[in-house]
LUMMARDO-10107 format. One record per residue (C-alpha): x, y, z; residue number from 1. Coordinates in Angstrom, 2 decimals, always signed. Example, Ala and Ser with C-alpha at 12.3 -4.5 7.8 and 13.67 -1.06 7.14 Angstrom:
# residues 2
> +12.30;-4.50;+7.80;1
> +13.67;-1.06;+7.14;2
***
This chain:
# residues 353
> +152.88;+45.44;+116.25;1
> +154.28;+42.33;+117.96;2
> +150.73;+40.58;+119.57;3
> +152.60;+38.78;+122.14;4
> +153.51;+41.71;+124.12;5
> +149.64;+42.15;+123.82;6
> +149.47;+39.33;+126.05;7
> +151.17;+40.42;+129.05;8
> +150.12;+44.01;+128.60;9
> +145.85;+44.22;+129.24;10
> +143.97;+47.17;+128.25;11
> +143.32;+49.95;+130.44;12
> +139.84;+48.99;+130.27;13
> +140.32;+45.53;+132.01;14
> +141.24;+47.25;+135.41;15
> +137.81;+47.02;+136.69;16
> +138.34;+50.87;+138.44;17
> +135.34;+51.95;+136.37;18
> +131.64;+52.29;+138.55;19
> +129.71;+49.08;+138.81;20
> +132.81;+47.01;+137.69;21
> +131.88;+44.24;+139.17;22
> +128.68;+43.67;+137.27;23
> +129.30;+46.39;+134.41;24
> +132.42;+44.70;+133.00;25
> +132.66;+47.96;+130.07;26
> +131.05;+49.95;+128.37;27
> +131.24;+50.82;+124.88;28
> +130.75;+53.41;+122.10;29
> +131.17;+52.52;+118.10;30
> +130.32;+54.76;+115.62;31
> +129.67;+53.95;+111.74;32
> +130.69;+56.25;+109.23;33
> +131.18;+56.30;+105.20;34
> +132.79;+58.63;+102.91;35
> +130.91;+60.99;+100.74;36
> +130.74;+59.80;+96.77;37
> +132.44;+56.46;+97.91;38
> +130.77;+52.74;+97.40;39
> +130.27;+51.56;+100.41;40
> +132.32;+48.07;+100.77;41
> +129.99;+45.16;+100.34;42
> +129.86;+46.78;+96.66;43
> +133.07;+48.20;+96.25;44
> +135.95;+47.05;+94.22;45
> +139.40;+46.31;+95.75;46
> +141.00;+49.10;+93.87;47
> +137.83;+51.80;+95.42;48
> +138.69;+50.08;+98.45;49
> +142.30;+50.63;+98.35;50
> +141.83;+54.92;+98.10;51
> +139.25;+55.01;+100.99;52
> +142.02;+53.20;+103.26;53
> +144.79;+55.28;+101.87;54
> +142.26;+58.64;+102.54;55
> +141.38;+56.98;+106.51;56
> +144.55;+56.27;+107.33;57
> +145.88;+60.44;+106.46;58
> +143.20;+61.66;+108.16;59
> +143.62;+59.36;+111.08;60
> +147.54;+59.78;+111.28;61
> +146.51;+63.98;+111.67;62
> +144.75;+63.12;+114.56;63
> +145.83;+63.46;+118.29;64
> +144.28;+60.66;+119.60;65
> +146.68;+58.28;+117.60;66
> +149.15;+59.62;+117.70;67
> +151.00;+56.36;+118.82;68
> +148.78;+54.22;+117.48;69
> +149.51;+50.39;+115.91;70
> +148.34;+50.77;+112.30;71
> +147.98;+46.62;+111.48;72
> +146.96;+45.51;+108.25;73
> +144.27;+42.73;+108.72;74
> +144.76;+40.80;+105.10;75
> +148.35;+39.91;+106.01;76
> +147.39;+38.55;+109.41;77
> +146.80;+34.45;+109.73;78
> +143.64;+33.16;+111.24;79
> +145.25;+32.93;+114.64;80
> +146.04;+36.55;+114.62;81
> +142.71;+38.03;+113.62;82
> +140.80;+35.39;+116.17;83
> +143.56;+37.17;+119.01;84
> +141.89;+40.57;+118.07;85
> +139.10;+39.10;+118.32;86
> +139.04;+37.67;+121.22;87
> +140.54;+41.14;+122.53;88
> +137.24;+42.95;+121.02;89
> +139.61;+44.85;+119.00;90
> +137.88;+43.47;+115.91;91
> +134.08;+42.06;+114.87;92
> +133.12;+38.92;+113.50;93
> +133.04;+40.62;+109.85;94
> +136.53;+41.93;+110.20;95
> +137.68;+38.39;+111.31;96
> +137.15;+36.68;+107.67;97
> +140.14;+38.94;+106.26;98
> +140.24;+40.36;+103.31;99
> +141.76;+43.04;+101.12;100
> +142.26;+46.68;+101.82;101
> +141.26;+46.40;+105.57;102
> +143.00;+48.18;+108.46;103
> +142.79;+47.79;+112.13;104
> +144.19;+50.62;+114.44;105
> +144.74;+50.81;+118.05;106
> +145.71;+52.92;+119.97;107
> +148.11;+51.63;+122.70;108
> +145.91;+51.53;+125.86;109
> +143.35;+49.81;+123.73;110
> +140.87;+52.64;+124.80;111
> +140.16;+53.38;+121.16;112
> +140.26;+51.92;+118.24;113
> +138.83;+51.99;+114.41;114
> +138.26;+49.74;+111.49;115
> +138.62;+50.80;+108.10;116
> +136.85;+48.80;+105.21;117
> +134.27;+46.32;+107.26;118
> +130.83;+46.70;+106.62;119
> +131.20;+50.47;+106.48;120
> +134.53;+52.61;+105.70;121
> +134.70;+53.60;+109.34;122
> +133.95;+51.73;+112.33;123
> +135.46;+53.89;+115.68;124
> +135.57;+52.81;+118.63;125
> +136.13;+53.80;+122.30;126
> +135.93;+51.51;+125.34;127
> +136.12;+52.06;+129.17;128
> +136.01;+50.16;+132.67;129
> +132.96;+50.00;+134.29;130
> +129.70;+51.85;+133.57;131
> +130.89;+54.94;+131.98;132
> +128.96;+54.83;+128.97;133
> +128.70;+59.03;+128.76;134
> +132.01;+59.54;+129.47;135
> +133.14;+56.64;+126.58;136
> +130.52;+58.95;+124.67;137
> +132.27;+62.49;+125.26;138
> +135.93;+60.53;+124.36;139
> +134.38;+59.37;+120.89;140
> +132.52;+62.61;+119.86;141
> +135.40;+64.48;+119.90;142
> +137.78;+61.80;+117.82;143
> +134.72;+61.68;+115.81;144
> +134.62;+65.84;+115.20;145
> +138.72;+65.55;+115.25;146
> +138.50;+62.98;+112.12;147
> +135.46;+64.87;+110.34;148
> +137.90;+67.74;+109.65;149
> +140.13;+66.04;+107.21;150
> +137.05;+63.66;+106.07;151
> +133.52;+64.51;+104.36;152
> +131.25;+61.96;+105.71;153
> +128.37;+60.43;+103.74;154
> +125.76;+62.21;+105.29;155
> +121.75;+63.44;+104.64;156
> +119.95;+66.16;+106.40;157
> +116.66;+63.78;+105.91;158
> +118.29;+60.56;+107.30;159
> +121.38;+61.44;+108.90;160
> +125.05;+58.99;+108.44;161
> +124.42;+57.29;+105.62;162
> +125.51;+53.28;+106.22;163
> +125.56;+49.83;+104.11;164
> +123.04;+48.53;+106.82;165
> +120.02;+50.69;+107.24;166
> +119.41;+49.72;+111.16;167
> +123.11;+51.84;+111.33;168
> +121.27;+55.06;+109.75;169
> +121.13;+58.03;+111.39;170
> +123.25;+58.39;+114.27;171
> +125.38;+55.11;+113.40;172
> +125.31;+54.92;+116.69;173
> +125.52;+51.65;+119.36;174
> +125.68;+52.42;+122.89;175
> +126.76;+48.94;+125.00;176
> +127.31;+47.82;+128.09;177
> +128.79;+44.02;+128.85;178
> +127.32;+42.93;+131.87;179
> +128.26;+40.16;+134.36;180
> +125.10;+38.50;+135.62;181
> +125.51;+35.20;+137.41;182
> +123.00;+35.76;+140.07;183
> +120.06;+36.10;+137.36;184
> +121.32;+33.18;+135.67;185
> +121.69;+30.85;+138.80;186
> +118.12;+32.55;+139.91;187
> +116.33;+31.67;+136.67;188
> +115.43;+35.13;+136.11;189
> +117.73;+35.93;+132.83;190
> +115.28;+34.86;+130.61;191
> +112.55;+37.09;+131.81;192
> +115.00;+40.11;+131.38;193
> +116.52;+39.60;+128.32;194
> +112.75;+39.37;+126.87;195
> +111.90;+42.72;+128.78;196
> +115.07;+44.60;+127.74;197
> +113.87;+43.58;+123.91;198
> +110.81;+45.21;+124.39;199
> +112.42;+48.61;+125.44;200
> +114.18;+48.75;+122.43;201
> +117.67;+46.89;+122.82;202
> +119.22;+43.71;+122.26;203
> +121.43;+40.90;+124.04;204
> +124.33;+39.26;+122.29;205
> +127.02;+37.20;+123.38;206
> +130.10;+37.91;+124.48;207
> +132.12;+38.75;+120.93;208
> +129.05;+40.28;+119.98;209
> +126.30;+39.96;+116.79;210
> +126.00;+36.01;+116.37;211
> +127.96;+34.76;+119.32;212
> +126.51;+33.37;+122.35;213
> +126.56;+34.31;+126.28;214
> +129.88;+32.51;+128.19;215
> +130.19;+32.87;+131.59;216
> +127.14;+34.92;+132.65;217
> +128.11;+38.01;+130.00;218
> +125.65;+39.44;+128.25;219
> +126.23;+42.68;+125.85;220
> +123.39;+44.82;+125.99;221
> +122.90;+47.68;+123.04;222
> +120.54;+49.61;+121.29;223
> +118.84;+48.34;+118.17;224
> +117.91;+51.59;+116.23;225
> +119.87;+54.57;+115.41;226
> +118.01;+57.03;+113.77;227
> +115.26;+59.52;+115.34;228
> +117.00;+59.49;+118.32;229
> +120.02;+62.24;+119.09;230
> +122.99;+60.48;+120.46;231
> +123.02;+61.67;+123.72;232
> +119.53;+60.15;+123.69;233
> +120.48;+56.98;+123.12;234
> +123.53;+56.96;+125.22;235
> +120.83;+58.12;+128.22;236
> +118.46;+55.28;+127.33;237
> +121.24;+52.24;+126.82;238
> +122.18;+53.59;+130.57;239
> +119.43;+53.92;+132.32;240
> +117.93;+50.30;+131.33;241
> +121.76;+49.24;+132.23;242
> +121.27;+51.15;+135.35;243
> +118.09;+49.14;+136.67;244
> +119.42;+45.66;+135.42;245
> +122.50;+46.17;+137.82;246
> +120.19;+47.05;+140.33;247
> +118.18;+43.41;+139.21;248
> +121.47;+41.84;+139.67;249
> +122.50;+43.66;+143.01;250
> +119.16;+42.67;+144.56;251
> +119.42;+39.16;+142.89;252
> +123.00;+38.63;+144.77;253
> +122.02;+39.58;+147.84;254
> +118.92;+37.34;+148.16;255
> +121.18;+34.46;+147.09;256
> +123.56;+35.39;+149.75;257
> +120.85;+35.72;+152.51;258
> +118.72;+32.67;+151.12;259
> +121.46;+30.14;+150.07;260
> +124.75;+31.11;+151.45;261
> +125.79;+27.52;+152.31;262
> +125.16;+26.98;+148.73;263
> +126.73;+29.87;+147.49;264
> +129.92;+29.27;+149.63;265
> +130.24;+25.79;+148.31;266
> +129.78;+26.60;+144.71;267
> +132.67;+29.43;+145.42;268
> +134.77;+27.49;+147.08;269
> +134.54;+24.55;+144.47;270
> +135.12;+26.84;+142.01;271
> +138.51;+28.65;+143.67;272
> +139.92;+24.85;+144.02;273
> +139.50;+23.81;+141.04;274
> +140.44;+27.11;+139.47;275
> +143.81;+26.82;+141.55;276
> +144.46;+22.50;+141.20;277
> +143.40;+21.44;+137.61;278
> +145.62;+20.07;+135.36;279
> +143.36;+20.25;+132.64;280
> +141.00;+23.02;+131.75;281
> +138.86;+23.66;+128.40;282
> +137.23;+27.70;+127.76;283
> +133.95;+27.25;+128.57;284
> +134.94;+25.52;+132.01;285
> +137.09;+28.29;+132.94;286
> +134.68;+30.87;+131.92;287
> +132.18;+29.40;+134.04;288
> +134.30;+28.89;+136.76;289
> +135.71;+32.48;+136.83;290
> +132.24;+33.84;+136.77;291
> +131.49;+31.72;+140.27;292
> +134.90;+33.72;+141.28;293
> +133.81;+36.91;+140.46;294
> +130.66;+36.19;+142.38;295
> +132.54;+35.39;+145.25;296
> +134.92;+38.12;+145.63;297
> +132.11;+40.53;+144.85;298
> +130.08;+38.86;+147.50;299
> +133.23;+38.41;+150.21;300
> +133.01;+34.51;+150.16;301
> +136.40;+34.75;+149.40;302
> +140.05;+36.45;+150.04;303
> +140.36;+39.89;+148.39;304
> +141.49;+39.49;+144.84;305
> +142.06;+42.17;+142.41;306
> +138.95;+42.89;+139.73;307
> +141.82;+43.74;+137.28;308
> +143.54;+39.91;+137.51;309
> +140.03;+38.37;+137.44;310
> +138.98;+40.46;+134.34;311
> +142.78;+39.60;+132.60;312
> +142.12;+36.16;+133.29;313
> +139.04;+35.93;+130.97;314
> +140.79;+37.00;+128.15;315
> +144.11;+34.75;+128.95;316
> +141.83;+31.49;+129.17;317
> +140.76;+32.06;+125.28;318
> +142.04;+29.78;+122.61;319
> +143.67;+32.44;+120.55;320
> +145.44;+34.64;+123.46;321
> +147.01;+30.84;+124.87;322
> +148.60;+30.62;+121.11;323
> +149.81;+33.77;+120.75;324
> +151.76;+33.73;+124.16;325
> +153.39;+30.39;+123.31;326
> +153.90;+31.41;+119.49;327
> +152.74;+28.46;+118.08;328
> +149.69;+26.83;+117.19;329
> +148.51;+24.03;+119.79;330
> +146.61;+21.28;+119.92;331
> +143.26;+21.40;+122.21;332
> +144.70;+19.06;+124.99;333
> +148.17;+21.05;+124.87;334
> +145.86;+24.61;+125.33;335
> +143.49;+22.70;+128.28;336
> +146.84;+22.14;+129.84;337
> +147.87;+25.28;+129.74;338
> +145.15;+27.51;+130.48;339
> +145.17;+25.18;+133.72;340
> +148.61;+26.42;+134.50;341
> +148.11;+30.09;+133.52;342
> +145.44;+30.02;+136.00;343
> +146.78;+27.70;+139.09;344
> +150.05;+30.15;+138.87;345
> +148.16;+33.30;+138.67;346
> +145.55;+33.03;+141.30;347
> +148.17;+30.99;+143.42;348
> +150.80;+33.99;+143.28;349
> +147.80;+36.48;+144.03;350
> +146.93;+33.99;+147.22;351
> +150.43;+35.36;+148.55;352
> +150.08;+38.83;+148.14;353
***
């Protein structure tokens, strides 16, 4: 699999043609499974390790869905690599560390995916545009029931999918949405909601997920329990909370715009000029700078442009994806300099369209 093609070729879930794209930037299913009469890995040796990847991999190869899959073995990627996939939300922060006996594959529209050997033998994964988590759920059941044919899961009629972290038993289900939400941050307000959404019974991460922090007004909201709840359940109740917080950010926008829209304009504009003249340009200033964008074109403060450049733009900014296009590792300064030009040429070419 040759990562810099990667680059220039964005998932199918980055076009933004999903509902809600605008504020519900995907949504997500991942499932956690384990073999039957297998260790599960944070206790297995490299050599147990070694016949649950060679078992995965036969059972996934038989299946449809991957049929032309990349089958990319994380131990013998570098760093760089495995911070690309990353970045791409290909992998988790667990399967970024490396390791033995570990196995990412993808399929090619980077719809679905599945880890073998992180914290459980099986992590699958499907992904979609927009707020679509029951139709990312319907995709994932049935690569799920396609896999379970050639596989006997670890499984108890008392307790359900049996995983190495207990909050995973049960279904092994997390339902997720990421969600753009600049107009509750400018407003004050995200606070208050995050705190609320806890109390119903999910959680907030950042935007790589568990243990990483919110960058440019994303937030990725999931459930926190698995078991005593049927999947469709959950996949309901991750949706409807989703549901009323784009409503919060809908009505949030719109007061802003009525309220402030000198403000707004200026912070829009600023943002589109510097987005389109810097020289210089570190990740966390371009996140933040793209989320003003986003604002704007969702808000018609600005020229038309396309919710599929604007969401490929987020990932091209990143530290890892810069690299990888220029084959090399850079320096900071040498990256600032040319996530600037990545951006000035992109949004500068879309001006003329």
């Amino acid at each position: 699999m040759n990562l810099k093609e990667m680059v220039s070729s964005p998932g199918y879930w980055l076009r933004g043609d999903g509902p809600e794209a605008m504020i519900v930037f995907s949504s997500r299913i991942r499932l956690a499974r384990n073999l039957k009469e297998f260790v599960f890995p944070p206790w297995a040796q490299s050599s147990l390790l070694k016949s649950v990847a060679e078992k995965l991999l036969k059972a996934v190869k038989k299946a449809v869905y991957f049929k032309n899959a990349y089958y990319i073995e994380i131990g013998k990627l570098s760093p760089l690599e495995r911070d690309f996939l990353l970045e791409r939300h290909l992998i988790s922060q667990e399967f970024n560390k490396g390791g033995e006996e570990r196995f990412l594959v993808v399929e090619k529209k980077e719809i679905l995916s599945l880890m073998i050997n992180e914290e459980d033998h099986l992590r699958l994964q499907t992904i979609f545009s927009g707020l679509q988590l029951r139709e990312t759920w319907d995709l994932i059941n049935k690569v799920d029931d396609a896999l379970e044919e050639n596989i006997d899961y670890a499984f108890s009629s008392q307790w359900g999918y049996l995983t190495a972290c207990p909050t995973n038993t049960g279904t092994g289900l997390r339902a997720s949405c990421m969600l753009h939400l600049p107009a509750l941050v400018i407003s004050g307000k995200i606070n208050e909601l995050l705190k609320e959404i806890s109390k119903l019974g999910l959680v907030a991460r950042g935007l790589y997920g568990e243990g990483t922090e919110a960058q440019g007004d994303f937030f990725q909201i999931s459930n926190q329990v698995t078991l005593g709840l049927t999947e469709p359940q959950i996949v309901d109740n991750v949706e409807r909370i989703v549901r009323e917080v784009v409503n919060q950010e809908r009505r949030m926008r719109e007061i802003l715009l009525k309220r402030n829209r000198v403000q707004m304009e200026d912070e829009v504009g600023r943002a589109y000029g510097i987005l389109t003249h810097a020289h210089l340009m570190n990740t966390r200033t371009a996140m933040n700078l793209l989320s003003r964008l986003r604002l704007g074109v969702d808000l018609n403060l600005l020229p038309k442009i396309e919710t599929a450049l604007l969401n490929e733009l987020l990932f091209l900014v990143a530290p890892a994806h810069i690299q990888i296009r220029e084959g090399k590792t850079l320096a900071p300064l040498f990256r600032d300099e040319l996530r600037a030009k990545i951006l000035r040429e992109k949004l500068n070419e879309s001006s003329k369209r």
